[in-house]
N, C-alpha and C positions, 0 to 999 in steps of 0.2 A: 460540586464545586462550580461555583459562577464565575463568568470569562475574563474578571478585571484579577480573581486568584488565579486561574489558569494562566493566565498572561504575564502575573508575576513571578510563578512558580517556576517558570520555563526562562526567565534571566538571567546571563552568566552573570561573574562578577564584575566584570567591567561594565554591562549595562545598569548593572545594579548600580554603579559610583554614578552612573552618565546620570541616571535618575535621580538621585538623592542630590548629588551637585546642581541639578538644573532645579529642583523644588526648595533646596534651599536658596537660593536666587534671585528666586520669587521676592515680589514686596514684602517686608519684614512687617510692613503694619497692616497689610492683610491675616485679617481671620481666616478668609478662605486658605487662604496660601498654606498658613502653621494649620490648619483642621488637613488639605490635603497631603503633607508632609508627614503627619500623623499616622495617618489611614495605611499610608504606605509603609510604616512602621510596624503599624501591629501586622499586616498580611505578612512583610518580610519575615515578622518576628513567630510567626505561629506555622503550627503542622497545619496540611491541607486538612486532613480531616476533621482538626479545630475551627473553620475557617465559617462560622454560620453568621446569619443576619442576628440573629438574639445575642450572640458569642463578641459579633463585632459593637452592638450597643453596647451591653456591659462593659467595655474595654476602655470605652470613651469617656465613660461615667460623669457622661454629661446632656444633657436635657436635648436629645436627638431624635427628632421622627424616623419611621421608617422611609417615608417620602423624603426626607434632606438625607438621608444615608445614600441612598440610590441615585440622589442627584449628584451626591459625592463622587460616588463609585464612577457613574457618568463621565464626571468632570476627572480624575486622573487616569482613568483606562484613556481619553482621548490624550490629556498631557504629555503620559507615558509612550503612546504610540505615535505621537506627532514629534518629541524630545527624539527619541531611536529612530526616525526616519530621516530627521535631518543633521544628526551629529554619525550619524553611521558612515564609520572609515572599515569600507570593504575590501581595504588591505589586514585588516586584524579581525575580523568576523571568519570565523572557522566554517560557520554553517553557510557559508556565498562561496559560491564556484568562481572560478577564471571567465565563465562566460555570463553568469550572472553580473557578473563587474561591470563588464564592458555594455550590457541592456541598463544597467543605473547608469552610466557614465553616459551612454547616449542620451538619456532623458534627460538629464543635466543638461548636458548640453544643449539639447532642444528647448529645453527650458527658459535658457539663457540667452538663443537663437533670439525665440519670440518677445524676450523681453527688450533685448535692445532696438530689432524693429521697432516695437511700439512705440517706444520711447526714444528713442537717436534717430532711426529710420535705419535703413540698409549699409550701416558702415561697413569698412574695411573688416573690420574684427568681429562681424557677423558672418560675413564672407568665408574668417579663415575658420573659423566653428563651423561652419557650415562644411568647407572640404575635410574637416579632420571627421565630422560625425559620416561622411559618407564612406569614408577610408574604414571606417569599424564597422559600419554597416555591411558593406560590403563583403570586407574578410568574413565575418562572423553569418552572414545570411541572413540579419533582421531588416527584410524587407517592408518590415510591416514600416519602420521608424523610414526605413532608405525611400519610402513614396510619399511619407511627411518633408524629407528632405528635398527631394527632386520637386515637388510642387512648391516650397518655398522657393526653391533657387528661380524653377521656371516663373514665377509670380515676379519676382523685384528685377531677374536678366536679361527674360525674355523679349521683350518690347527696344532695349538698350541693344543688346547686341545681336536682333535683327533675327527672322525667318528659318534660317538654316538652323542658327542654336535652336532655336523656340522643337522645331522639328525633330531636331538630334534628341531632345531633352523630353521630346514626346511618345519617341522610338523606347526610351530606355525607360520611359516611364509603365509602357506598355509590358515591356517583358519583365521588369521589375513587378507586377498587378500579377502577369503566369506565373514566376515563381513563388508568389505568397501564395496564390492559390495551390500551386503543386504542394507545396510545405503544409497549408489549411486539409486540403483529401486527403493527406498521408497521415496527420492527425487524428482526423475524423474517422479515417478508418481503424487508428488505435485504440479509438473511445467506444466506437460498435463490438470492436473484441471483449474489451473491457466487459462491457454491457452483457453480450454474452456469457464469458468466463463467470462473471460472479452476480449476474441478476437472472430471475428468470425470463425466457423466451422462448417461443413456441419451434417445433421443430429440434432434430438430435443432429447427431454427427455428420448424416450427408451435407444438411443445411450448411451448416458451419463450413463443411469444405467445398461447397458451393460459393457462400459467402469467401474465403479466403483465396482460391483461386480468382476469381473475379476482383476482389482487391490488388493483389499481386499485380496481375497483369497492368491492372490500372497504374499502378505505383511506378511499375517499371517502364513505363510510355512516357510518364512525368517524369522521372529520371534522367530518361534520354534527350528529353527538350529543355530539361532546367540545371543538369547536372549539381544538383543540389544534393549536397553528403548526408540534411536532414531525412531529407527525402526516402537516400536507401540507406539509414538508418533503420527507419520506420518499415521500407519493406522488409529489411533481414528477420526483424522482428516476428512479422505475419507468417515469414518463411519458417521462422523457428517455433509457430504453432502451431503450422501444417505436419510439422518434422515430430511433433508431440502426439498432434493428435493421431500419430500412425504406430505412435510408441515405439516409434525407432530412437531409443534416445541417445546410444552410440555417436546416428548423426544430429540429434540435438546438441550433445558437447562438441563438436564442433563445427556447428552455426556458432554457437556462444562464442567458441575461443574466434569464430570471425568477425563477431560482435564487437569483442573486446579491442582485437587489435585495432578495429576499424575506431571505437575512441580515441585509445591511444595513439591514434595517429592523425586525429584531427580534433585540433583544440576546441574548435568552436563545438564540438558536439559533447567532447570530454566535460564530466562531472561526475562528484563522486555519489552522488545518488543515480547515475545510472551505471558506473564499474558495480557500485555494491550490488543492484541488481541483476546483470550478468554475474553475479559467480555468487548469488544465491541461487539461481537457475542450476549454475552449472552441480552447488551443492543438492538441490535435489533432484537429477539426474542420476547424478552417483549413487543416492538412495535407492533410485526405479533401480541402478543397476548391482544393488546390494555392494557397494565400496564405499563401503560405512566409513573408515579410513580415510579416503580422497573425499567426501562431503564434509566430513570434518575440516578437514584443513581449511577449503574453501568457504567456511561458515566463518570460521575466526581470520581469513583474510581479507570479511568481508567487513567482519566486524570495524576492521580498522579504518576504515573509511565511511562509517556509517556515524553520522550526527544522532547524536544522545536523546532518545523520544521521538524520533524521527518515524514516518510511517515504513521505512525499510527497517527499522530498527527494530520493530515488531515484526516485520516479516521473516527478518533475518533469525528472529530468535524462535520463531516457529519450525525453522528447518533447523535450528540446533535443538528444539526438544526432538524433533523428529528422529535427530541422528542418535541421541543420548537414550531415546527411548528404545529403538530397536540394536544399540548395542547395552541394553540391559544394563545401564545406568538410571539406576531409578532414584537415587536419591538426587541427583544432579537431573535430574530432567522435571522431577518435582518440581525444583527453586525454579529454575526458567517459567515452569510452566505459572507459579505463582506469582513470579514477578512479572509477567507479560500482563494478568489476569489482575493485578493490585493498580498496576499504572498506565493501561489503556487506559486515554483519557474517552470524555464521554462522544467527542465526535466522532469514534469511530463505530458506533452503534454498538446497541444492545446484541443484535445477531455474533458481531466479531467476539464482542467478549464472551458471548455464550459458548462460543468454539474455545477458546483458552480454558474458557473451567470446565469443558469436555475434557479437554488435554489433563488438567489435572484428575480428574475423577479416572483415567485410564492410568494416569501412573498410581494413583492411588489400587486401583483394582491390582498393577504390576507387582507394589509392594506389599502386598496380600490380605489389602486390609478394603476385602469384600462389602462387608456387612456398610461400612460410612461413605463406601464408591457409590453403590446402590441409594443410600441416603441423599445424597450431595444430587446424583441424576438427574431423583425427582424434582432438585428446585430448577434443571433445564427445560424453557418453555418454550423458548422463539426461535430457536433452530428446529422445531418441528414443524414450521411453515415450510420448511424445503421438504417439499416431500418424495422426490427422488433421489435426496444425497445424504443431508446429516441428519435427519427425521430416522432414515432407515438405522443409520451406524447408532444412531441413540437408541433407539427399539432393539438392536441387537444387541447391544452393551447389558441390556437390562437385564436382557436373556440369559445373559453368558451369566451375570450375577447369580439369580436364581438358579441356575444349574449350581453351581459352584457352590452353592448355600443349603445344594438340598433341595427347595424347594420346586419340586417337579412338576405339579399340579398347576402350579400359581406361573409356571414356566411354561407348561404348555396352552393355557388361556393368551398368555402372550404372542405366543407362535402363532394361534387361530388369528385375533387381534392382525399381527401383522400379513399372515396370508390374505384375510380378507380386505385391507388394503392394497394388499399387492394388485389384487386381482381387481379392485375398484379403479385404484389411480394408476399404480405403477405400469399396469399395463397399456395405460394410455401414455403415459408419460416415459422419455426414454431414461432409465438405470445401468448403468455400468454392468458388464458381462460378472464381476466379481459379486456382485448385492445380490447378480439370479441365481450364482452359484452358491450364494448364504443362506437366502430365502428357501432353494431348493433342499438343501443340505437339512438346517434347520426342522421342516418336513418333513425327513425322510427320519430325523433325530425322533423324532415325537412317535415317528412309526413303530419304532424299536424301543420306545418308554427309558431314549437314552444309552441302553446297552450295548458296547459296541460291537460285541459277537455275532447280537439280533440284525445290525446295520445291514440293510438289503448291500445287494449288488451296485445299485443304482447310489447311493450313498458312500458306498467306497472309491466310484468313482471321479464322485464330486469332491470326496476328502483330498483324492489325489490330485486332482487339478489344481484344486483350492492350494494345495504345496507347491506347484509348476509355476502357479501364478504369485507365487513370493514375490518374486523382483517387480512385480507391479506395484505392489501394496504398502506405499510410504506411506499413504493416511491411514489403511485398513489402523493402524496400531494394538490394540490389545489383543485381537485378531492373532496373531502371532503367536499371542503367551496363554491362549484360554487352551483350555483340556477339547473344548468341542472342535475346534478346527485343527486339531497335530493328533487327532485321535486317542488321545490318552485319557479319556474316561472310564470309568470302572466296568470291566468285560462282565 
């Protein structure tokens, strides 16, 4: 799908009127106008998957290059997004927050600021835009606009009404520059976690809590000078995945539920893509602590505030297959998992969607239908770049297949396979205590040609761990339901 369907696709109905009302509008005696009005006709009118460059010539069934097609597409993807930025009333837009308002409403204003300078010079009614946009500023903590403002003011006042303002106006200008910076490191430290959590980076868990006490600290020094709510937003945050990475997640839910209140009790930070993020956390939390029940709840009250293709909207429904999978709902954790996996669009990479139709190829293995799980695996290829996370859980998935099929021989080539990886990279690279207790386990399976009676000592005790450490294991997922890890293979 190319970005002028993607961007149409994603149109409620009201934008869809704002479009069509503004292209029919257009000059009537323009060709271009009736060819772009068209264009937008057939996308609205067709399924994405219909949506091709040969698909859109024939439709036209008129003597169109490929070069004038593209310049089409050009010309109303700009229409369309220039039409919707400035007819957009952010009082009936569902997907704009309360605080997103008030950052358009500033730039408006600023907008309007610098236009009338230019053109009238420093009137009265630049003046009072000028106090009403520092009034929002202010409340709200968008420093970044409130030193476009203080520099405006100081530029046309300063000289007028003398030294002492000019000074005052310099002072505030000053702490105004700290707090965006305190607001800029509290960021920047969220985008390092980030970076961490889901890229690779060299170094394991000490690093990381190296890295986060050292942010913390930082965070909270900037707190204290700028008392900025952004600010110890962003620490709670750090604090709630130092609280993770200690797998105490008791006190993870309530960091969260302090997270939470702490939105809901300061407008300028409130939005519903960060409530729905808290109490997607908080739903899998519940899962680390097996309250399959309390995750659920929290997954569909998250729902309700979660914008339709939204990137939370994806996430969220990743923790409800989560939930649906391990309370052995498999027909219902399927559809999730299909529907996540049909309508990731493509920016969110090949790797993410390759995790979704992991997700299905495990409900599929849940719904006992082996032999097409094992089929479907093979066409996963780019999540085997992670070679200490989901490279392994795919190598193991394979395994569990082939046991499960029978085929023993072809199962233990795969076991060698993954040992001698293990022993190549993983042991350079740090793996979760749960992957050394699989690898190991797995090992000790091949020892015994699978039999559980033969299972050494050393094996039972890794079975029994591998049980203790349930409550850990929200991703392990089919892990749970295979015969090799709950012991139930043929004695």
């Amino acid at each position: 799908m190319d970005e002028l369907s993607y961007y149409i696709g994603r149109l409620n109905s009201r934008e869809v009127k704002i479009v069509d009302r503004f292209l029919r509008s257009l000059p009537k005696l323009s060709h271009s106008a009736l060819t772009l009005h068209r264009l937008f006709n057939i996308i609205i009118e067709s399924e994405a998957s219909e949506i091709t460059q040969l698909s859109l010539l024939n439709k036209f069934r008129i003597t169109t290059s490929q070069n004038n097609l593209k310049i089409l597409k050009t010309r109303l993807k700009e229409k369309i997004l220039s039409v919707l930025a400035s007819f957009m009333n952010t009082t009936l837009d569902e997907s704009i927050d309360y605080n997103e308002v008030q950052k358009i409403e500033v730039l408006r204003l600023l907008n309007k600021i610098h236009f009338i300078i230019r053109r009238f010079g420093y009137t009265k009614s630049a003046q009072k835009l000028l106090d009403k946009a520092e009034v929002i500023c202010r409340e709200r903590e968008l420093y970044l606009m409130l030193i476009d403002v203080l520099y405006t003011r100081s530029s046309f006042e300063g000289f007028r009404r003398g030294p002492n303002y000019l000074a005052q106006n310099i002072k505030e200008l000053e702490i105004t520059i700290s707090n965006f910076d305190a607001q800029y490191q509290a960021g920047n430290y969220y985008f390092q976690l980030i970076l961490r959590n889901h890229f690779s980076f060299d170094g394991g868990s000490a690093e990381k809590l190296l890295f986060l006490d050292n942010a913390i600290k930082d965070l909270h020094s900037n707190f204290l000078k700028s008392k900025s709510k952004n600010v110890l937003y962003y620490t709670q945050l750090l604090e709630l995945e130092k609280l993770e990475l200690s797998k105490d997640f008791n006190s993870c839910l309530d960091k969260c539920n302090q997270l939470y209140q702490l939105l809901l009790d300061n407008k300028m930070l409130r939005s519903r893509n960060r409530l729905s993020s808290i109490l997607v956390n908080i739903a899998l939390y519940n899962i680390h602590l097996w309250k399959l029940k309390d995750a659920l709840y929290y997954v569909k009250k998250g729902m309700g505030l979660i914008v339709h293709l939204s990137n939370n909207y994806f996430l969220n429904n990743e923790i409800y297959f989560y939930t649906l999978f391990h309370q052995q709902k498999t027909k219902k954790a399927m559809e999730i998992a299909k529907m996540i996996f049909t309508k990731a669009p493509d920016s969110h990479g090949s790797f993410r969607k390759e995790k979704y139709h992991l997700f299905m190829v495990n409900a599929m293995f849940q719904a006992g239908e082996i032999k097409p799980a094992l089929k479907e695996s093979m066409l996963i290829k780019v999540i085997t770049k992670d070679k200490s996370g989901w490279d392994i859980a795919l190598r193991v998935f394979r395994i569990m297949c082939l046991v499960e099929l029978g085929d023993i021989p072809l199962a233990d080539r795969h076991i060698e396979d993954l040992m001698r990886q293990y022993y190549r990279i993983y042991k350079k690279d740090p793996i979760s205590e749960r992957f050394r207790f699989i690898i190991d386990l797995l090992n000790e399976y091949m020892k015994s040609e699978f039999r559980v009676k033969d299972l050494t000592q050393t094996g039972k005790k890794i079975l029994k761990k591998l049980g203790e450490k349930r409550n850990h294991i929200p991703g392990a997922l089919i892990l749970l339901n295979s015969r090799l890890f709950t012991g139930g293979l043929p004695g």
